[in-house]
C-alpha positions as CSV (number, residue, x, y, z in Angstrom):
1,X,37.7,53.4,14.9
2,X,35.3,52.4,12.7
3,X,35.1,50.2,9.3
4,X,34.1,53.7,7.2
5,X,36.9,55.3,9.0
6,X,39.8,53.0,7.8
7,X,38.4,53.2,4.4
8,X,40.3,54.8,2.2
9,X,39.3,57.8,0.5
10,X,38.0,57.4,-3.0
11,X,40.6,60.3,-4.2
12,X,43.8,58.7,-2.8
13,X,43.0,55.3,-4.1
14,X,43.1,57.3,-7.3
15,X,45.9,59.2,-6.7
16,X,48.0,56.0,-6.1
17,X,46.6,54.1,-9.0
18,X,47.7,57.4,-11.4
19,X,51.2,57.4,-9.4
20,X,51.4,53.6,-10.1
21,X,50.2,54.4,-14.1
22,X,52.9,56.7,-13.8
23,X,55.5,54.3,-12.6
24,X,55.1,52.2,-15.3
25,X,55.2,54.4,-18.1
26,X,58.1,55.7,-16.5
27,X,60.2,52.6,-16.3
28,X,60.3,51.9,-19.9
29,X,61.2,55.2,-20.8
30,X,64.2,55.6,-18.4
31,X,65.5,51.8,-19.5
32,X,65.2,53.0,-22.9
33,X,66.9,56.5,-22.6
34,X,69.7,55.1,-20.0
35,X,70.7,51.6,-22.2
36,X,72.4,52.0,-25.1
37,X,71.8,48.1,-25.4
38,X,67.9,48.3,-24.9
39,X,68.0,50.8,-27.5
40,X,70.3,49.0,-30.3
41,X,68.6,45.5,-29.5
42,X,65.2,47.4,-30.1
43,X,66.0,49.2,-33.2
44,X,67.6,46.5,-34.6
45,X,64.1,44.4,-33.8
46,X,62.1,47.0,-35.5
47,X,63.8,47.3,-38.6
48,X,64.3,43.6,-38.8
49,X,60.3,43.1,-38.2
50,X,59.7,45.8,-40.9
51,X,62.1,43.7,-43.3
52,X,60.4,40.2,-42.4
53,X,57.0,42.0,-42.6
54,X,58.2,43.2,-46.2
55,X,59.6,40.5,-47.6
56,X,56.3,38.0,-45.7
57,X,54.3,40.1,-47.6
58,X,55.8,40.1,-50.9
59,X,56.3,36.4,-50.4
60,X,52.6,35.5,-49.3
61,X,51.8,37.4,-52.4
62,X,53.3,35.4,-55.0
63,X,52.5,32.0,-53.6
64,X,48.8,33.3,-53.1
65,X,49.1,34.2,-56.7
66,X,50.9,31.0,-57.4
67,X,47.9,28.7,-56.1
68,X,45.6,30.7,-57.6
69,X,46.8,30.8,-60.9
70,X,47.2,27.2,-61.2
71,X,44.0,26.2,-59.5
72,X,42.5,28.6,-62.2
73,X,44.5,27.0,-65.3
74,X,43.0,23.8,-63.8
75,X,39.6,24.9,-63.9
76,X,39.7,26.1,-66.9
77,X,41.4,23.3,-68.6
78,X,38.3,21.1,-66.7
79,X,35.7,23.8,-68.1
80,X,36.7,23.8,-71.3
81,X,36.5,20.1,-71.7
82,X,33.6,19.4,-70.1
83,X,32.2,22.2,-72.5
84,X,33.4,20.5,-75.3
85,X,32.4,17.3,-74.2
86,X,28.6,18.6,-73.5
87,X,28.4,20.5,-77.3
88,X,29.3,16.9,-78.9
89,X,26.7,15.4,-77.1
90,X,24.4,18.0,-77.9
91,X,25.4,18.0,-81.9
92,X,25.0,14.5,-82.3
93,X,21.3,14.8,-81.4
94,X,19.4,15.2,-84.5
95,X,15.8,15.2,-83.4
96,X,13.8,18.2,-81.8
97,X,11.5,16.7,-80.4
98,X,11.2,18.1,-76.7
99,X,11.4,14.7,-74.8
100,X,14.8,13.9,-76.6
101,X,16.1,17.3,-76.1
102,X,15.7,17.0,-72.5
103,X,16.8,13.8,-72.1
104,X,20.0,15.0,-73.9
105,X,20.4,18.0,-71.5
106,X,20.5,15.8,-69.0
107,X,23.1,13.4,-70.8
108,X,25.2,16.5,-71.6
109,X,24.8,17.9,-67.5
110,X,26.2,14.6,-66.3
111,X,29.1,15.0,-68.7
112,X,29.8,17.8,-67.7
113,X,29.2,17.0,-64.0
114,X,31.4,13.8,-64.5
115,X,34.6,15.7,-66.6
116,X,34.6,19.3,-65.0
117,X,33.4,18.2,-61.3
118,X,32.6,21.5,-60.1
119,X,31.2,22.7,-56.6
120,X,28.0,24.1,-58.4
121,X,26.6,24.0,-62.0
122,X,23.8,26.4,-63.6
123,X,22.7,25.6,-66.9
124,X,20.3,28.4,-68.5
125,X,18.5,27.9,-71.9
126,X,17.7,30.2,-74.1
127,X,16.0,29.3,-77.2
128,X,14.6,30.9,-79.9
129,X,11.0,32.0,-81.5
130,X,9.4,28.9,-82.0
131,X,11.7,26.2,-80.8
132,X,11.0,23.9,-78.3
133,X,11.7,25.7,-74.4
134,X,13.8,23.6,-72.4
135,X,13.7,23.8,-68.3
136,X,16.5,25.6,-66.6
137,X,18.9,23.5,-64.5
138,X,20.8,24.4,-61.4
139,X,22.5,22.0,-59.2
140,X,23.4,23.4,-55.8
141,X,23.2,22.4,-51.9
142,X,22.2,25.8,-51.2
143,X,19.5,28.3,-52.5
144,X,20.3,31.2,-54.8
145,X,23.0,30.0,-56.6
146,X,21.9,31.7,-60.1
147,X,22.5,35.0,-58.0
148,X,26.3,34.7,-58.3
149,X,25.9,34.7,-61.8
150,X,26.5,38.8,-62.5
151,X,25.1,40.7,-65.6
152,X,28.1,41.7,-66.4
153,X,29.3,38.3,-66.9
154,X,26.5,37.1,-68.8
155,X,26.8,40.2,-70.8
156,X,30.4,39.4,-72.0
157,X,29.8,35.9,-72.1
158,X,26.7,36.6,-74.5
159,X,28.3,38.9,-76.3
160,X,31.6,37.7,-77.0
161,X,31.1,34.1,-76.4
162,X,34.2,31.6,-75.6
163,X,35.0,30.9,-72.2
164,X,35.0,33.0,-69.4
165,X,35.4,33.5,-65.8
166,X,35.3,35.7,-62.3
167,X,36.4,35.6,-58.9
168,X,33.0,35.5,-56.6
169,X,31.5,34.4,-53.0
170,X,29.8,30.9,-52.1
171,X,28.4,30.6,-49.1
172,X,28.1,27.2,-47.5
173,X,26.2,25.5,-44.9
174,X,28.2,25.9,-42.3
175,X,27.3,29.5,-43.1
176,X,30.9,30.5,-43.7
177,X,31.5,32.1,-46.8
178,X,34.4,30.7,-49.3
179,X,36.2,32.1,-52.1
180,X,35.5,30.7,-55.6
181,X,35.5,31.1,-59.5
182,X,32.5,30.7,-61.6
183,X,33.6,29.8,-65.5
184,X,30.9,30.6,-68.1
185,X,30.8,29.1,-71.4
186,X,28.0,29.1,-74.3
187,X,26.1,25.9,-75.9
188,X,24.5,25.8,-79.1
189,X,21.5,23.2,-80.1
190,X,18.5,23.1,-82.8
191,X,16.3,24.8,-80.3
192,X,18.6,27.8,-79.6
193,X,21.3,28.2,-76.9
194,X,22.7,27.5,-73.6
195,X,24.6,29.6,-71.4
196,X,27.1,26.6,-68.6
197,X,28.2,28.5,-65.4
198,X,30.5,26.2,-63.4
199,X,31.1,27.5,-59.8
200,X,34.5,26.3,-58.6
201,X,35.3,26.3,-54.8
202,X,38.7,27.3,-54.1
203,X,38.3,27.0,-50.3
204,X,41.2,24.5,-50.4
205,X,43.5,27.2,-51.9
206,X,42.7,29.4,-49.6
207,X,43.3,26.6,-46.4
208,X,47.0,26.2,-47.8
209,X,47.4,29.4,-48.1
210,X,46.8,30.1,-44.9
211,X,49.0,27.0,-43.9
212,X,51.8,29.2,-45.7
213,X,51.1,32.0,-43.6
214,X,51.2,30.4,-40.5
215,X,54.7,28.6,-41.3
216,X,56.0,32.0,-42.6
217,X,54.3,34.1,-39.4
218,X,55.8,31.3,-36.9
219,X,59.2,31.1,-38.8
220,X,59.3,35.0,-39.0
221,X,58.8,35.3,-34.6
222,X,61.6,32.2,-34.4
223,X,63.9,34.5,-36.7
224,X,63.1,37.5,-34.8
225,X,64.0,35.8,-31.7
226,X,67.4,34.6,-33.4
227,X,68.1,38.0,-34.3
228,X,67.5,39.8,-31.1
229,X,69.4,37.3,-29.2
230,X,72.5,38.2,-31.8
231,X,71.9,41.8,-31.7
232,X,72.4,41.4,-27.5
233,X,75.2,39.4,-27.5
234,X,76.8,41.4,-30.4
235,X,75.6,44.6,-28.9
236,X,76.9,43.5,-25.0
237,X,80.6,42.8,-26.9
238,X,80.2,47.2,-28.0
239,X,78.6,48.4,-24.9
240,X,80.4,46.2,-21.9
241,X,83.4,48.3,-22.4
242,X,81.4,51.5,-22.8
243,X,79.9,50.5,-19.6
244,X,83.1,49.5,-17.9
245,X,84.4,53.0,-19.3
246,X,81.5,55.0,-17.2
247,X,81.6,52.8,-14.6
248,X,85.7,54.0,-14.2
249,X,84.8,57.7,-15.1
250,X,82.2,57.6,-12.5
251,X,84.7,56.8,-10.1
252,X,87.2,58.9,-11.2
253,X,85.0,61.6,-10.8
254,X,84.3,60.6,-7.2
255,X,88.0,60.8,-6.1
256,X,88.6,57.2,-7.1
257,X,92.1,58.3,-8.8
258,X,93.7,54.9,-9.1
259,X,90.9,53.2,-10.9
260,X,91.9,52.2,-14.7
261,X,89.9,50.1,-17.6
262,X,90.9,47.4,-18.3
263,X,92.8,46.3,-21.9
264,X,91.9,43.8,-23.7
265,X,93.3,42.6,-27.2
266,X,94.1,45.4,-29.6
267,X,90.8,46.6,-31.6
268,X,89.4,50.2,-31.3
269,X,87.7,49.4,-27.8
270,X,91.7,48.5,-26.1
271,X,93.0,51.3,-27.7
272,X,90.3,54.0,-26.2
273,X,91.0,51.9,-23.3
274,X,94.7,52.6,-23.4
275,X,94.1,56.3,-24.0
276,X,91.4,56.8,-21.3
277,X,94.4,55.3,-18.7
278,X,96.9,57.7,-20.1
279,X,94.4,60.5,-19.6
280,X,93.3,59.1,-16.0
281,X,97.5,59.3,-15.1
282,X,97.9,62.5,-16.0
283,X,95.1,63.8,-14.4
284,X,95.9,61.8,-11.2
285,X,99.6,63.2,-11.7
286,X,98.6,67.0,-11.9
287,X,95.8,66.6,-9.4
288,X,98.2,65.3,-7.2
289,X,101.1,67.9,-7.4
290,X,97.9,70.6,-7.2
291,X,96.4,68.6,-3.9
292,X,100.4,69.0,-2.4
293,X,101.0,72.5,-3.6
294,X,97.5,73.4,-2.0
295,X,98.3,71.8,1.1
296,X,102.2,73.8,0.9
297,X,99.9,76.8,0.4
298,X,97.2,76.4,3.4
299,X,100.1,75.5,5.6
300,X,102.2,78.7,4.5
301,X,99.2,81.0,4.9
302,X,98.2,79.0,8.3
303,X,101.9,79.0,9.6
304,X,102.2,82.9,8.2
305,X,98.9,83.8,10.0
306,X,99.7,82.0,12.9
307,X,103.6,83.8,13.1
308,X,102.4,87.7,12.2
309,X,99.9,87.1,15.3
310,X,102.9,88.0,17.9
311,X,104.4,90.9,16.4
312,X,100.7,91.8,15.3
313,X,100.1,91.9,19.0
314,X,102.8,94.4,19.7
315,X,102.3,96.7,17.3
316,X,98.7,97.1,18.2
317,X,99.9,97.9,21.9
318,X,102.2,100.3,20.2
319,X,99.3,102.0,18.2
320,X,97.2,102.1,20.6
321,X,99.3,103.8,23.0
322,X,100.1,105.8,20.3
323,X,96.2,106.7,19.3
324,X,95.6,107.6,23.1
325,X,98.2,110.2,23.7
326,X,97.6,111.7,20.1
327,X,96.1,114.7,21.8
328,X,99.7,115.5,22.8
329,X,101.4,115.1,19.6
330,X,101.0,118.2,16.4
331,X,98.3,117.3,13.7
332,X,100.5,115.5,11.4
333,X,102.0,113.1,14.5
334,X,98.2,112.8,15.7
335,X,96.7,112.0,11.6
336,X,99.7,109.3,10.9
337,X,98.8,107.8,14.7
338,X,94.9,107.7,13.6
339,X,95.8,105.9,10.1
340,X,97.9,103.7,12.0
341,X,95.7,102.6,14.4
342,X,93.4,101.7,11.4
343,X,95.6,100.1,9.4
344,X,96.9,97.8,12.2
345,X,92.9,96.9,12.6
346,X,92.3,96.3,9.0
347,X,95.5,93.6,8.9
348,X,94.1,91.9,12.2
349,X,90.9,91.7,10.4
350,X,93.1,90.3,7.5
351,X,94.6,87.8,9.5
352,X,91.9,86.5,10.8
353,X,89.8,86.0,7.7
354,X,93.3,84.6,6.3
355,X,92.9,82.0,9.6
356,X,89.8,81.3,8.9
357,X,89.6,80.4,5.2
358,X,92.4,77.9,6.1
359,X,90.1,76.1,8.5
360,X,87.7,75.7,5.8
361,X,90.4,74.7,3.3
362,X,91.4,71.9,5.8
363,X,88.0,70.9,6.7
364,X,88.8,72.1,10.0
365,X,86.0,74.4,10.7
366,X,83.8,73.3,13.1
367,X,80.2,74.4,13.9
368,X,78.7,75.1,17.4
369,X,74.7,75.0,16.9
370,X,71.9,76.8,18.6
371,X,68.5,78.1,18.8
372,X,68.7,81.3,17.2
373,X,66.4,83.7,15.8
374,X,67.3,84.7,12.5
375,X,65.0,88.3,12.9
376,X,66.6,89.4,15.9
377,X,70.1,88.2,14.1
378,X,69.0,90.7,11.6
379,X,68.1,93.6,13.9
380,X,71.5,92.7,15.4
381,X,73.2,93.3,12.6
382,X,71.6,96.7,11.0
383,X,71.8,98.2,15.1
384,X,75.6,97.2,14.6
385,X,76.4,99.1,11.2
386,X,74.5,102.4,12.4
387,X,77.1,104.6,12.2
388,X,77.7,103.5,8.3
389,X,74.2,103.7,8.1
390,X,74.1,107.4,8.7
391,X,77.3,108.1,6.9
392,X,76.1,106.7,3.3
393,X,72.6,107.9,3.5
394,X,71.1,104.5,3.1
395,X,67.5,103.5,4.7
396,X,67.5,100.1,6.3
397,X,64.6,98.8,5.7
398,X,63.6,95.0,7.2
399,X,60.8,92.9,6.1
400,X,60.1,90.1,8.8
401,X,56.7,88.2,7.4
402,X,58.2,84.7,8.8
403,X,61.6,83.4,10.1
404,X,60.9,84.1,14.1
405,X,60.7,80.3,15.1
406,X,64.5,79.7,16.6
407,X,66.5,77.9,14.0
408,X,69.4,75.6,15.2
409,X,72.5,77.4,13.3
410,X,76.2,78.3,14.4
411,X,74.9,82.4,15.4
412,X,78.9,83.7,14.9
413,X,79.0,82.2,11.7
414,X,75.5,83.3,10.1
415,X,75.6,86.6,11.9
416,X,78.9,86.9,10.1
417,X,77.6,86.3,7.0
418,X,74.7,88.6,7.6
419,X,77.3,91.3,8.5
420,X,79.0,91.1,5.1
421,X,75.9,91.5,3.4
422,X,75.0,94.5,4.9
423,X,78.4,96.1,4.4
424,X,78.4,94.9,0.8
425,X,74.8,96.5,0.3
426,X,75.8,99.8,2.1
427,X,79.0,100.0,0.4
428,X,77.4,99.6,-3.1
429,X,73.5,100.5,-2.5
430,X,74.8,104.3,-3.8
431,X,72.8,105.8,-0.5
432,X,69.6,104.4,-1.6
433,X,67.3,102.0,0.2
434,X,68.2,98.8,1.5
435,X,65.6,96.0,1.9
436,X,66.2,92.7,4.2
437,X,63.9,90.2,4.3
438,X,63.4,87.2,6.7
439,X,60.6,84.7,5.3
440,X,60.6,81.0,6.2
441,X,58.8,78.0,5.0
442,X,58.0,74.6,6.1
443,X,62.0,73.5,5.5
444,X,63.8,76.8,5.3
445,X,64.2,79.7,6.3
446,X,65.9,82.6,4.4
447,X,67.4,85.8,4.7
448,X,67.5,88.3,1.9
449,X,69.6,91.4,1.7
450,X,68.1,93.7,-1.8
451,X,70.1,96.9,-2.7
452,X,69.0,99.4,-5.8
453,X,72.6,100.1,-6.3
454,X,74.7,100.2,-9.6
455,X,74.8,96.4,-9.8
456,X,77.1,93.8,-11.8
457,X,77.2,92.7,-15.2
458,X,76.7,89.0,-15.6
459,X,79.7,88.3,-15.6
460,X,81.1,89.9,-12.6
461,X,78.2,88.5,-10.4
462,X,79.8,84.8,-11.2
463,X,82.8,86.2,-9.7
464,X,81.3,87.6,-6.8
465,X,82.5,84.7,-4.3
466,X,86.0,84.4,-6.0
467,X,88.3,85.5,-3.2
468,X,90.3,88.8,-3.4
469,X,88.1,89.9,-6.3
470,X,86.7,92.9,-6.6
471,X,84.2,94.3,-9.6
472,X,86.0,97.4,-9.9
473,X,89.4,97.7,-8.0
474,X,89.4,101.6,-8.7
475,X,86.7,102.0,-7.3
476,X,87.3,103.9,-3.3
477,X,85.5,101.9,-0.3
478,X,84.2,103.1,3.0
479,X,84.7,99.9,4.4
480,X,88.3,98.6,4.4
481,X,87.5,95.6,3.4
482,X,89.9,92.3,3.5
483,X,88.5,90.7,-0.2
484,X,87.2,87.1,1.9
485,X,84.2,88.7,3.6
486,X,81.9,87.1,1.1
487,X,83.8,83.7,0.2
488,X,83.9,83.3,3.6
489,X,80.5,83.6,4.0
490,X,80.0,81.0,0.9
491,X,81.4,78.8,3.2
492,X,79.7,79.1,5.9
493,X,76.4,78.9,3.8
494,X,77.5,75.6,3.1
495,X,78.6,74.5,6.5
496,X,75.3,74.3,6.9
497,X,73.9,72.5,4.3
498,X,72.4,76.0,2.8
499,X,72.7,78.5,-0.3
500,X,74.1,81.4,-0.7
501,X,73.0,83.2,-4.5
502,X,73.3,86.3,-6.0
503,X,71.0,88.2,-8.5
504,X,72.3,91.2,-9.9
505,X,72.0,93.7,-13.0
506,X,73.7,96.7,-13.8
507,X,71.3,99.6,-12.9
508,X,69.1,98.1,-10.7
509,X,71.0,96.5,-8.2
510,X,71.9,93.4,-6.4
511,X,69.8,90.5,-4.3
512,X,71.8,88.2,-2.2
513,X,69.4,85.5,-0.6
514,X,70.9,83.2,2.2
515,X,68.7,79.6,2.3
516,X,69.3,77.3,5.2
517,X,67.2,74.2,6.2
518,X,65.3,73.8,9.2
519,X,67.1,70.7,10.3
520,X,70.2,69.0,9.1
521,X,68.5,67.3,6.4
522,X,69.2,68.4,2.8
523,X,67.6,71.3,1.2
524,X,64.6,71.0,-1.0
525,X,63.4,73.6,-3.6
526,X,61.5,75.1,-1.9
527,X,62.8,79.4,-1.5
528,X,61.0,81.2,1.6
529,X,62.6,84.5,-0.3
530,X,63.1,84.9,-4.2
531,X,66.0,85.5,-5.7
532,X,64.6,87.6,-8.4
533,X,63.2,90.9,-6.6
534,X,59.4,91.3,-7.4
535,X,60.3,94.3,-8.1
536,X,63.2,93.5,-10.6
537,X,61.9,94.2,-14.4
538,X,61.9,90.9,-16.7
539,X,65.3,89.6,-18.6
540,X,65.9,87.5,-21.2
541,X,68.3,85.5,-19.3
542,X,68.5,86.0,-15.2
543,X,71.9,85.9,-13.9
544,X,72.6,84.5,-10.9
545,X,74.9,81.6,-8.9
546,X,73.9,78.5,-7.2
547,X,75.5,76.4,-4.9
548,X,76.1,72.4,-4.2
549,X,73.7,71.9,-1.5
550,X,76.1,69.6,0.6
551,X,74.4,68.5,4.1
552,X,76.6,69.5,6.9
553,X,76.0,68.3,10.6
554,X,75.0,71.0,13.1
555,X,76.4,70.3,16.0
556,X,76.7,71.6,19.8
């Protein structure tokens, strides 16, 4: 084989890698859905985040606001008197001419460079027609600077006068860009005025606020942590008795009778406790005297069945010595020897269902497994009812598309159970046609017996199984029927690890639909014949009746 060969294919790596997505989306969701824990530890996360997250905020907020509003009462308090501090200098000049002026710009700029210390400073003359022009000054490491003045600043500042300042942008060399304040303030001289914008960096505001926020972001996780770790162990002291509760109702549920919770102390938790072992006790106590009475019963109808056999015996020898020489006898004598001939035949039948269900009660039944084809069971079956074939007026009709491979299955039991279903659809399909159907699929194989009778209402068809039960007890059958025919064949169905379900709906008829696996494994979904008819019209709600698929062992 070559290296190509043991390549995988480019679609199953693929479809592994979704399966794997899958996976893990999956676990998450199931933890979360099947912990109450997960659940409370998590919501009580979230809403604590959203509270620290809340109360950060608000508290980032007023110590930003804090440093700013003190860093800006400093500045302010610098700006103002340096300001003052340059307007005496420039009052106490008393010359024009230029080369003084100038010199005492300068003296009032280092003033104010020496009392206001500010990250930038922008001086800009303007003087009046006729005066002497001085230069305009601006101090600054970068280039620019006289850009972060804004009109609208120098429009209030010019038109209001008296100090003033706003919020702005520096950039530095670094090229990062800090946040500052620029405070703008008016100077009067001989020559005119002067317009003093001191930029202010506030960088280091900014640096401890950011300090804050990293304490308060750190401190915030370490809380969290605190308060998910309480949240568990709180939450485990709620949901280990919840959990020890389910864990006992699980068994309980199993056949575990005996198992109890354990109580401990005398809160709400001990005294659920308490009242769940009452409960359990009583249950266990009824179950207990229903198990013996059960058993009383099985043995009675098993010890009953067993005793009528004898006399049974010799009153059938009696009939049927009777039935033969009826020829002999006057037409009433010859009538009662008929019915009794077929009455005696209808209570052996009787008994022997009676036998039988008590097998199954006690677990008794045993099954005897071979090769059998389930479309010459079928065939079997329909050759064997001919004669109540012709007498209702009912078409057999059977549908074989799959189902010929030999399936290993007890054949006396199944061909029981196919036998019942006929009877039941000729006794009920009202003389019209009668579809069976033998399909099979990869893991089953099915049999499906489709009358277009009367039908049941819903709520007869989930009594269909019960035993002794009939839909209508007025109603007169051809078939003398014992009442077990189809609860035994529910039990067979499951002897063998299969289904048996009914569909039915009053005017248009019933769909029985026996599943059984192809080995002794379990029984998948898959269903070789429908149990809605395709030719059944839509419902709201479809009726029908399910069974435990319980694997049974087929053996020889």
């Amino acid at each position: 084989m070559t290296a190509e060969q043991h390549r995988t294919p480019a679609s199953l790596r693929a479809a592994v890698a979704a399966t794997r997505v899958r996976s893990g989306f999956a676990s998450p969701v199931r933890l979360w859905r099947r912990s109450l824990q997960v659940r409370a530890v998590a919501v009580t996360l979230l809403l604590s985040s959203l509270a620290l997250a809340a109360v950060g905020a608000v508290v980032t907020y007023t110590i930003a606001q804090g440093l700013f509003q003190d860093r800006l009462a400093q500045v302010e308090s610098q700006s103002q008197r340096a300001t003052d501090s340059a307007q005496e200098i420039i009052l106490n000049t008393p010359s024009a001419d230029s080369s003084v002026l100038e010199s005492v710009q300068a003296q009032a700029i280092s003033s104010v460079i020496q009392v206001a210390r500010p990250t930038e400073l922008v001086w800009v003359n303007t003087p009046t027609p006729g005066s002497i022009p001085l230069a305009r000054v601006a101090t600054s490491e970068g280039e620019g600077i006289e850009q972060l003045i804004s009109p609208a600043l120098r429009e209030t500042l010019l038109k209001g006068g008296g100090q003033h300042w706003q919020s702005i942008a520096v950039p530095v060399k670094s090229g990062e860009v800090h946040p500052a304040v620029i405070v703008g303030d008016v100077l009067t001289f001989a020559g005119g005025r002067s317009e003093l914008y001191l930029i202010y960096d506030f960088n280091d505001v900014q640096e401890t606020l950011t300090v804050v926020q990293r304490a308060l972001f750190i401190g915030g996780l370490a809380l969290l942590v605190l308060i998910g770790g309480v949240a568990a162990f709180v939450s485990n002291l709620v949901v280990a008795p919840l959990r020890t509760a389910a864990a006992t109702s699980e068994q309980l549920a199993d056949g575990h009778l005996e198992r109890r919770i354990p109580v401990r102390g005398g809160d709400l938790v001990a005294t659920l406790a308490t009242s769940f072992n009452r409960m359990a006790e009583s249950l266990q106590r009824q179950i207990t005297q229903l198990a013996n009475l059960s058993r009383v019963q099985q043995r009675f109808v098993s010890d009953v069945s067993h005793e009528l056999r004898t006399p049974l015996t010799t009153i059938r020898l009696a009939s049927d010595v009777l039935y033969d020489a009826r020829q002999r006898y006057d037409a009433p004598t010859a009538r009662s020897a008929e019915l009794l001939k077929a009455q005696v035949e209808r209570f052996e039948a009787l008994l022997a269902d009676l036998l039988e269900i008590s097998r199954m009660d006690a677990h008794a039944a045993d099954l005897r497994g071979e090769p059998t084809n389930l479309v010459d069971l079928v065939r079997e079956g329909v050759d064997a009812l001919g004669a109540l074939v012709d007498e209702t007026g009912s078409a057999m009709r059977v549908h074989t598309p799959g189902g010929h491979a030999p399936v290993d299955v007890d054949s006396r039991r199944i061909a029981r159970i196919v036998r019942n279903l006929l009877a039941n659809a000729l006794e009920h399909g009202e003389g019209r046609p009668i579809d069976i159907t033998v399909d099979s699929s990869g893991t089953a194989v099915a049999v499906g017996v489709r009358d277009h009778g009367i039908g049941m209402a819903p709520q007869d068809a989930e009594r269909v199984f019960d035993r002794f039960w009939r839909a209508d007890p007025s109603r007169q059958r051809r078939i003398g029927g014992t009442g077990l025919g189809l609860a035994i064949s529910l039990e067979d169905a499951v002897l063998h690890g299969g289904t048996l379900e009914v569909w039915s709906r009053r005017g248009d008829g019933t769909n029985f639909v026996l599943t059984l696996p192809r080995d002794s494994g379990a029984l998948d979904d898959s269903r070789p014949v429908p149990l809605v008819p395709a030719d059944a019209a839509p419902e709201p709600k479809q009726q029908k009746r399910s069974l435990l698929r319980r694997p049974a062992r087929v053996g020889s």
